[in-house]
C-alpha positions in Angstrom: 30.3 -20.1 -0.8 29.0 -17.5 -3.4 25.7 -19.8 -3.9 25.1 -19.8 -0.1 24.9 -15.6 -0.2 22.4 -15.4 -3.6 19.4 -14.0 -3.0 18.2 -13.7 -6.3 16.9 -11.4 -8.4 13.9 -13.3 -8.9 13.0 -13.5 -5.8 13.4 -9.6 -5.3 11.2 -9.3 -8.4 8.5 -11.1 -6.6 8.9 -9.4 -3.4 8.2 -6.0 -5.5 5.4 -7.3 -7.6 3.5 -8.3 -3.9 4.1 -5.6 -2.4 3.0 -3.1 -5.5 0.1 -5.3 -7.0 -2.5 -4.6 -4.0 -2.2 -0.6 -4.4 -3.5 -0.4 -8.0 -6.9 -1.8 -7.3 -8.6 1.6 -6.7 -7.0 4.0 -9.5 -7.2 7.3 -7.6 -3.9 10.0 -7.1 -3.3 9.2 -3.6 -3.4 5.5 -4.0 -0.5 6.2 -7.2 1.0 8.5 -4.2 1.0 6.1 -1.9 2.3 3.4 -4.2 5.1 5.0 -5.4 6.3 6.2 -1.8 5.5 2.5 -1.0 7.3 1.5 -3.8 10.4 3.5 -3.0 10.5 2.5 0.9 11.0 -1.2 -0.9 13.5 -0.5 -3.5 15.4 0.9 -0.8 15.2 -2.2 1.2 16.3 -4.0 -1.5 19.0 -1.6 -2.5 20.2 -2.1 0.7 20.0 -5.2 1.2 22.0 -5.7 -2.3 24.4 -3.5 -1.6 25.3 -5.5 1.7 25.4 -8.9 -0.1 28.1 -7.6 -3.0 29.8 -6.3 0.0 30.5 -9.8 1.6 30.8 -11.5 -1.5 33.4 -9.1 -2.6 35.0 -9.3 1.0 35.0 -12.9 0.9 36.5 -13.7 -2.4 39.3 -11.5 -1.8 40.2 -13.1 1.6 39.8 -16.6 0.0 42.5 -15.3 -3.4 44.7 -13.5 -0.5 44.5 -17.3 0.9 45.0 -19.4 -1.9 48.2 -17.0 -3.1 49.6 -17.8 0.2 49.1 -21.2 0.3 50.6 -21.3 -3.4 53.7 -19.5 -2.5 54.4 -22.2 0.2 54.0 -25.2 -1.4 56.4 -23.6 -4.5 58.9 -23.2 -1.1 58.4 -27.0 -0.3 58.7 -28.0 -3.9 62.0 -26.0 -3.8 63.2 -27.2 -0.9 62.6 -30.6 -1.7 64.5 -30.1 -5.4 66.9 -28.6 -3.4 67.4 -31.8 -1.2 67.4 -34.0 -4.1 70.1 -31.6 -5.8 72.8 -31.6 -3.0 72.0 -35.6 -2.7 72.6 -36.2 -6.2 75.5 -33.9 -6.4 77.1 -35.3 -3.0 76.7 -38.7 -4.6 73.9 -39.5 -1.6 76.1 -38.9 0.8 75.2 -35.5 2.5 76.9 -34.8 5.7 74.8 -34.8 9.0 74.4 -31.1 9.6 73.8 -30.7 5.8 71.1 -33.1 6.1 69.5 -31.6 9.6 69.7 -28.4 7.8 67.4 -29.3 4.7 65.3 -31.2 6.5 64.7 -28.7 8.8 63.9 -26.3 6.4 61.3 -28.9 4.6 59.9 -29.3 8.2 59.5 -25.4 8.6 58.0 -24.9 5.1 55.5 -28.3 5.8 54.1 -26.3 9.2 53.9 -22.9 7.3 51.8 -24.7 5.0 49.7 -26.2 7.9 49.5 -22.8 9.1 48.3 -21.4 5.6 45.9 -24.4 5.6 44.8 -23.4 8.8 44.0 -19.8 8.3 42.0 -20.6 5.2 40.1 -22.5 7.3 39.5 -19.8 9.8 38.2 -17.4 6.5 36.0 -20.1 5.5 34.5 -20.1 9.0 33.9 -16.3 8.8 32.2 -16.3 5.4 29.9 -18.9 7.3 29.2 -16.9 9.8 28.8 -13.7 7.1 26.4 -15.4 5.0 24.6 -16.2 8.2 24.7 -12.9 9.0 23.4 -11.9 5.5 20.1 -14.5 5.6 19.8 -13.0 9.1 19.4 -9.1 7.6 17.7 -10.5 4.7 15.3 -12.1 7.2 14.9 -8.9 8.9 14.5 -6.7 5.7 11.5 -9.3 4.7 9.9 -8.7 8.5 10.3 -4.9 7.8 8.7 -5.0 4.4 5.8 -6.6 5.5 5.5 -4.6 8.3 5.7 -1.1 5.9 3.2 -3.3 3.5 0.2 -4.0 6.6 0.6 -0.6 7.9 -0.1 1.4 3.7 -2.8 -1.6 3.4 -4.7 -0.2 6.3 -3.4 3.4 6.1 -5.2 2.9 2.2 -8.4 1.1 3.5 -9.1 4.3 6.7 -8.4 6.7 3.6 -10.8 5.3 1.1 -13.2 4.7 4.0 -13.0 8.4 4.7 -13.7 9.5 1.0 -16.7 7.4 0.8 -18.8 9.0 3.5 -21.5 10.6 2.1 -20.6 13.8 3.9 -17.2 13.9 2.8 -16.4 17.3 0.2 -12.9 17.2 -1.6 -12.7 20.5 -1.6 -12.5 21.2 2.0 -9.4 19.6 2.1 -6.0 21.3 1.9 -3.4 20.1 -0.3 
């Protein structure tokens, strides 16, 4: 299940490195501005979206140990129930009386569909860390659409600036800072 939530660190190292390499071209201080605002609106993304994936996995491997102890307890019952069985059988020479013998079995019966139930609940926890780690490729999905987004609007934001400061009547120093 865990290999169905990684993201990868490579592949947020690559979604940086895009997203940063197109702002160094022109060297000025409001391109290195704008870069490392750019930069920052990312790693928070990514932060984010991190944060939200160590969440589930966390989540999820504590339901499925809360899960397996269960489903270990109960089939140590049924194991002890059956020893049990074999003990009075072997003790009573084979011959355990009818109600005796309801009464075991019974309980063998009760611990097999407690273990049906156990088995049935972990199945149930599986089906919600699906539908988590479909959850999580649906945000990550979304946090990809967002950083491009962010990315198209500083490329053009950078292209009307630099536009602006090469016009041959643009002065610096008329600007406020």
């Amino acid at each position: 299940m865990s290999d169905s939530l990684e993201i990868g660190t490579g592949f947020l190292i690559s979604l940086l490195a895009e997203f940063g390499a197109d702002f160094c071209s022109h060297g000025n201080n409001w391109n290195k501005k704008c870069n490392k605002s750019r930069t920052r609106k990312c790693s928070d993304l990514l932060t984010c979206l991190l944060q939200v994936r160590q969440r589930c996995a966390a989540e999820s491997s504590r339901a499925a140990a809360r899960h397996e102890r269960e489903v270990h307890r109960l089939r140590e019952e049924l194991d002890r129930c059956r020893a049990e069985l074999r003990d009075e059988q072997e003790r009573r020479g084979g011959s355990l009386d009818a109600a005796e013998r309801a009464r075991l079995l019974q309980k063998v019966a009760d611990a097999g569909a407690a273990k049906r139930r156990a088995e049935e609940a972990v199945r149930s926890a599986v089906d919600a860390d699906r539908q988590k780690a479909a959850e999580i490729r649906r945000l990550h999905e979304d946090c990809r659409v967002e950083v491009a987004r962010v990315s198209k609007e500083a490329n053009v934001e950078i292209r009307r600036l630099v536009s602006t400061f090469r016009r041959p009547n643009y002065v610096a120093a008329s600007k406020e800072y």
